[in-house]
N, C-alpha and C positions, 0 to 999 in steps of 0.2 A: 396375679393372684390366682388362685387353683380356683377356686371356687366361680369367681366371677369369669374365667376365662372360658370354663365349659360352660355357663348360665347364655353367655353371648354367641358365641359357636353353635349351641342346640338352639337360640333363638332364628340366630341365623339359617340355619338349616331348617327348621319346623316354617318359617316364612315364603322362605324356597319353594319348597314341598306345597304348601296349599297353594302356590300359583301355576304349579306344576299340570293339574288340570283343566284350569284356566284356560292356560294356551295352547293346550295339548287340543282340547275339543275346539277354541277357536279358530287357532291352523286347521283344524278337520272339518268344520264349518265351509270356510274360503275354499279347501280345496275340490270339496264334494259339491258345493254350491254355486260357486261363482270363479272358479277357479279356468272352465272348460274343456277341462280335462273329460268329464266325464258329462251323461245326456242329462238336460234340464231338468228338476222334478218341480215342480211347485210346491212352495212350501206355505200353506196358509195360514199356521199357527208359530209363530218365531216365538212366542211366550214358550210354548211346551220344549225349546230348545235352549233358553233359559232357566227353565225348569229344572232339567236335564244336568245342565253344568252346575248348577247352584247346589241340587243333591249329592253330585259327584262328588264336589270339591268338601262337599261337607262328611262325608262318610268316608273321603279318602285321606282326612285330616284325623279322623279317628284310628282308622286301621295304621296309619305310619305312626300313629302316637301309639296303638298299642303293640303295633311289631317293633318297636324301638328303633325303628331309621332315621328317625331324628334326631338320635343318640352319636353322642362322641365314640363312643364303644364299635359303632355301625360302620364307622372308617377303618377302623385297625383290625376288627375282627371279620367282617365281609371280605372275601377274595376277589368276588369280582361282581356282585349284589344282584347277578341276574335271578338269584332263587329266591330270595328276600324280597325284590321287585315283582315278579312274577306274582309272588305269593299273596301281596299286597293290593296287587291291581286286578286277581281273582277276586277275592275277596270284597272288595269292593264292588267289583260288576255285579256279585252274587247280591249283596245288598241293596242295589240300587235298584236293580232289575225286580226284585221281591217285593221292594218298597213300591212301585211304579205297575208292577202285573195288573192290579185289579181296575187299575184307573183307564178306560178303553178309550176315552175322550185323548189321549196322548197317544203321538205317535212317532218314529224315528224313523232313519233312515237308515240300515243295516251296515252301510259302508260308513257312515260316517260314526256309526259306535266304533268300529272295528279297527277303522284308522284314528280315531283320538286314542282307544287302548293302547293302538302298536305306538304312536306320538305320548303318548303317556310313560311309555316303557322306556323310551330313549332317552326321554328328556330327565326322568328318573336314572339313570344312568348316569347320563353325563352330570346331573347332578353331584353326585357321589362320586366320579372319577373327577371333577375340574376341583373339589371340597378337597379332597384329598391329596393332590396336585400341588393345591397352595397350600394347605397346612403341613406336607412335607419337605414344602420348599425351604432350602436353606435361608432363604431372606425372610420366613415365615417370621411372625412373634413371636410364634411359641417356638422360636429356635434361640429365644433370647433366656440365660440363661435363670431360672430362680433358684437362686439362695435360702437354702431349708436348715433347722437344725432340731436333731432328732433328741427328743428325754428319753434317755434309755441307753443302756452302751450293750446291754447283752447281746445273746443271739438274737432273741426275737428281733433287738432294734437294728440288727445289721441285716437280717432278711429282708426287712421294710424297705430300708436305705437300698440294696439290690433292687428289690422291685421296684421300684420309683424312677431309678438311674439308669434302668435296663430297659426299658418303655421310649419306643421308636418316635413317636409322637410332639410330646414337651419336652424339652432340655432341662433336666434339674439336679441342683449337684447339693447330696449332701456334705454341708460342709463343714460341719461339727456335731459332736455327740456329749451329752451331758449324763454323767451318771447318777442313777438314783443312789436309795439306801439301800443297803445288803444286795447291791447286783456284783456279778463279777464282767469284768468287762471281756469282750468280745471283739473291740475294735484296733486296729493291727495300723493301718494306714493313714489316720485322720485323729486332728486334735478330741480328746477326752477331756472333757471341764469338771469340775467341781459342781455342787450342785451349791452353791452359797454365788457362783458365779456365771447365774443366768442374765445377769446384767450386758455380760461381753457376746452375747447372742448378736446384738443388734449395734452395741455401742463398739465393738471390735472387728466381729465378722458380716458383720452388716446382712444378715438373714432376714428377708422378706414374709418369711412364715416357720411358725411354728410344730412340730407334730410331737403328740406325747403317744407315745410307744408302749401300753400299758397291757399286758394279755387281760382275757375278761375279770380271770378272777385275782386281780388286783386292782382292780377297777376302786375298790375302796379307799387304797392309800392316794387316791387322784386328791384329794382335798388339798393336804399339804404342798403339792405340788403347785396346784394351781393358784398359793397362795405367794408363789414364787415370782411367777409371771404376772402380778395384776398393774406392776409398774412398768410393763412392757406396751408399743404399741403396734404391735404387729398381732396377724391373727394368730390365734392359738387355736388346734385342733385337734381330735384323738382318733387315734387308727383303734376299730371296732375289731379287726384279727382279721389276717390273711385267711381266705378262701371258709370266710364262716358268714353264713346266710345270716343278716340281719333285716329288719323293719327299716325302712329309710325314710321319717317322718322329716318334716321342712329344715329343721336345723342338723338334716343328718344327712351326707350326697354322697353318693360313688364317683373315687375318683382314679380312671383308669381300673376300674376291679378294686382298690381298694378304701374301703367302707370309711368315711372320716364323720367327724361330729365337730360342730364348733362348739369348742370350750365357753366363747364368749360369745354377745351379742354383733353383729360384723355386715347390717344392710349395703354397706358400699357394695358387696358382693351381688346384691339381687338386681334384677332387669330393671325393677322399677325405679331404684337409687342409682344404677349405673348410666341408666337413659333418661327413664321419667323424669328424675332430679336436675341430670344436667340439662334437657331440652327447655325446663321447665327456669334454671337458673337463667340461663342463655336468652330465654324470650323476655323475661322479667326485668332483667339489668337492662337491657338493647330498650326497653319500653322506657322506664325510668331515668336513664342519661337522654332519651330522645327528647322527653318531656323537661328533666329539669336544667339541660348545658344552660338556658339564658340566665335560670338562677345562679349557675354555678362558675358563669363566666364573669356574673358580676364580683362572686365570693371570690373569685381570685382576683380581681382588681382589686377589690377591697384591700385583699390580705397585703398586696404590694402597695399597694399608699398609706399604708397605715403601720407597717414595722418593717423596716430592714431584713433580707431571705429570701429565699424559694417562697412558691405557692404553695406545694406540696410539699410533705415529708413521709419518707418513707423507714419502717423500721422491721428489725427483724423478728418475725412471730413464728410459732410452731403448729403445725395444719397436720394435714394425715398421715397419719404412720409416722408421725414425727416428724415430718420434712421442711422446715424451712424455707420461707419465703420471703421476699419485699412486702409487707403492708403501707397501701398509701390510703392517705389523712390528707387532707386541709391542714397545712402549717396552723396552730392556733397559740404556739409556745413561739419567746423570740431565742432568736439561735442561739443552740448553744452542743457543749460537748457531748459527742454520741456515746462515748464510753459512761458517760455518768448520766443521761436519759434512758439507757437501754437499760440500766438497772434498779431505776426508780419509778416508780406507778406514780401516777398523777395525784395529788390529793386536794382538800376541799381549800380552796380559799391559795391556791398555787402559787406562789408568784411569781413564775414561771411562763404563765397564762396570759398572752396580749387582752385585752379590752376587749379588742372584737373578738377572742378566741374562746370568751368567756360565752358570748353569746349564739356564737355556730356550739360550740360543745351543749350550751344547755337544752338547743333545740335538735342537735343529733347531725347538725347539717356537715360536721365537721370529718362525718363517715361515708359523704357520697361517692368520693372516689375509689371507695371499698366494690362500687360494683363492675370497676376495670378488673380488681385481684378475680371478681367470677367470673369476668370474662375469660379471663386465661387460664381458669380452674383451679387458680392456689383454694379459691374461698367457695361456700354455696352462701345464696341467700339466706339459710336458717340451717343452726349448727350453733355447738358452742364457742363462744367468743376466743379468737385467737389469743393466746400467750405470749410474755415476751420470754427469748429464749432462757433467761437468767434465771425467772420463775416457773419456767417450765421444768426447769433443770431440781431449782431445791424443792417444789412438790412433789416430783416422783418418789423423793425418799421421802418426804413427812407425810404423804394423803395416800391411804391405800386407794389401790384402782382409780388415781389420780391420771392415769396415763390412757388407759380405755377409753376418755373423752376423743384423742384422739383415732378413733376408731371409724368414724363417719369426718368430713368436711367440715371445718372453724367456717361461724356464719356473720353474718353482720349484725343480726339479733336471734334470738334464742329464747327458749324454755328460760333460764335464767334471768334474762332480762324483762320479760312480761311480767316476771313478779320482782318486781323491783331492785333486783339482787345485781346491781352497777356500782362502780366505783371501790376504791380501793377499804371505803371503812365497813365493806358488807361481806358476809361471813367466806370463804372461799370452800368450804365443807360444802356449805346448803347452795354455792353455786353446783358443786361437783356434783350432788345430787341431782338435781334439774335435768343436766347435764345427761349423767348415765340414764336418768328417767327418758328422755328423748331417745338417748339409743339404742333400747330396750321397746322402745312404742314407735322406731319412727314409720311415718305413714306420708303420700302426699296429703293428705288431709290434714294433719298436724300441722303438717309446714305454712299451709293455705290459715289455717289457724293463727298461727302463734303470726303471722304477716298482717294478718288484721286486729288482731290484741295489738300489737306495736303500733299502730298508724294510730289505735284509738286512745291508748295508755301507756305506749314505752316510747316516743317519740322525746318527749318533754318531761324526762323522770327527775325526779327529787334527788337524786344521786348520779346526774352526769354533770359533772362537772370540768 
């Protein structure tokens, strides 16, 4: 994805960078000091050399963040970063030195500034040539290709579709273009769709991301359009105009020079959903199976002495961006045909339902093995409840923006489920809402939330059945 991929790239590179003085001045410590090289001095205050690095690294964290070398743009547009570097590690000497002047109780050793500057300068280099090394290496990720399809067929949306395709960096192919109302189309060599036929975006050409291609001042006719895509679940986003300075507030990024906006709400993209969520799923689950296998070693004996079957059953649900996974369960039904389970939802009073499957379902235990799917990242711990595919399929056409759900990680409980909203006789509207209400708020602190609302009220609901 565009957005999440320069989010982790610039993270990557901004973490780089503040260690960069780190060990720039602690190699110039070693070599100035204990190294032999040079005559002993005694050093009586090792704080004020502490000091020294801790200022550095913090002023030199600021000047890279405001000369933008922590920037994706910093690879493709530097030739060879020695003036950028240069410029950056002036700058900062200037700073630190002014900040430190008046304080006469500190004191350095002239060579050992001199040599973490020149150790600074290199390792900033190499920084930015080995970054760039790998991200133009052909085995790169971003040599894998992503699938875009452009709303727009005119000129303007065929200049986009060049700049995009023409960018040394990401490999991306537009691969379809959709025309609006009253455009003339522009496009010579690539399918042209209908606009009643934004469905086969994702269900035909299998496009990863969206981009609507609108100049500013059409910006108004965006409404209808976006009422196009709210069954889609892939991101949707809008090109703000080639080579036109805009504001780039959080839901608005630059991507290679050109200016986008997400149409919709889309956190997978951010550092904190893309790491924070998964470290935080990852720790969570590995705690939870460590704690509960002796329970859960029993519920599978149980399940086998007690009905004919597997332990587990696994069935097919719809997770993000639409993708299809295995969900496993605790068997709690006795076997039967998956063609005619896959398209029926459970309901109250089932008889379907083993005895004991009455009782793992009502206390929820019947979803432990839900936290192998987070292990392997079909599922997060907190997200909307996965679908099965049959109903994921005839909601997209009856529930607007039924499909946006999938926009963030299917979870094992959810916004909807703390408020009661389980089981197949509860509204699937006022799930949907919950649902986009999380996607629109989501935060770690919600998810820590809505983990403890379950443990104290969704665990044992009036509605799992």
């Amino acid at each position: 994805m565009t957005r999440r991929t320069l989010n982790l790239i610039e993270l990557g590179l901004s973490l780089t960078y503040v260690m960069v003085p780190i060990i720039a001045f602690s190699l110039a410590g070693y070599i100035r000091f204990q190294s032999g090289y040079f005559a002993h001095v005694p050093t009586d205050s090792r704080f004020s050399y502490v000091v020294w690095v801790f200022v550095v690294a913090l002023v030199w964290t600021l000047v890279v963040k405001q000369i933008g070398l922590h920037k994706v743009e910093a690879i493709t547009r530097l030739h060879t970063g020695i003036a950028a570097t240069t410029k950056a590690i002036t700058y900062t000497m200037v700073v630190v030195l002014a900040l430190l002047f008046f304080d006469r109780h500190i004191q350095f050793s002239r060579l050992f500034v001199s040599l973490g500057c020149f150790l600074m300068f290199v390792f900033s280099l190499l920084v930015l040539c080995l970054l760039r090394t790998v991200l133009f290496s052909r085995r790169s990720l971003l040599k894998r290709r992503l699938r875009i399809a452009i709303l727009g067929a005119d000129d303007y949306a065929a200049r986009i579709a060049h700049h995009l395709e023409s960018h040394p960096l990401r490999a991306i192919e537009v691969v379809c273009f959709v025309s609006l109302n009253h455009q003339t189309d522009a496009i010579d060599n690539r399918p042209v769709l209908e606009s009643t036929r934004v469905g086969d975006i994702v269900d035909t050409f299998h496009c990863g991301e969206i981009l609507i291609a609108q100049p500013l001042d059409r910006f108004n006719e965006l409404r209808d359009v976006l009422k196009k895509l709210r069954h889609l679940c892939v991101p949707v986003r809008m090109v703000l105009g080639i080579d036109q300075g805009c504001f780039l507030p959080e839901r608005i990024f630059n991507f290679y020079g050109l200016p986008l906006v997400d149409a919709s709400p889309y956190p997978v993209d951010t550092i904190g959903y893309a790491i924070g969520k998964r470290v935080f799923d990852i720790a969570f689950s590995a705690a939870v199976l460590l704690v509960a296998l002796p329970a859960m070693a029993i519920i599978a004996i149980a399940i086998k002495l007690t009905s004919p079957g597997p332990v587990l059953f696994s069935q097919e649900r719809v997770g993000l961006n639409g993708k299809r996974f295995k969900m496993f369960k605790f068997r709690t039904m006795y076997v039967q045909d998956s063609n005619s389970s896959d398209i029926r939802h459970t309901v109250r009073n089932d008889p379907r339902v083993t005895r004991l499957g009455k009782l793992l379902r009502k206390a929820s235990l019947d979803e432990c093995p839900q936290f192998f799917n987070v292990l392997k990242g079909d599922m997060s711990v907190v997200g909307p409840r996965p679908e099965l595919t049959f109903y994921a399929e005839k909601f997209r056409h009856e529930i607007p923006a039924y499909m946006a759900r999938h926009n963030v990680k299917c979870g094992i409980t959810g916004m909807a489920q703390i408020n009661g909203l389980r089981g197949s006789d509860t509204s699937i509207r006022q799930r949907i809402e919950h649902d986009l209400y999380y996607l629109r708020n989501w935060s770690m602190i919600l998810d820590v939330k809505i983990i403890l609302q379950t443990l104290f009220k969704g665990l044992a609901s009036k509605n799992a059945y």
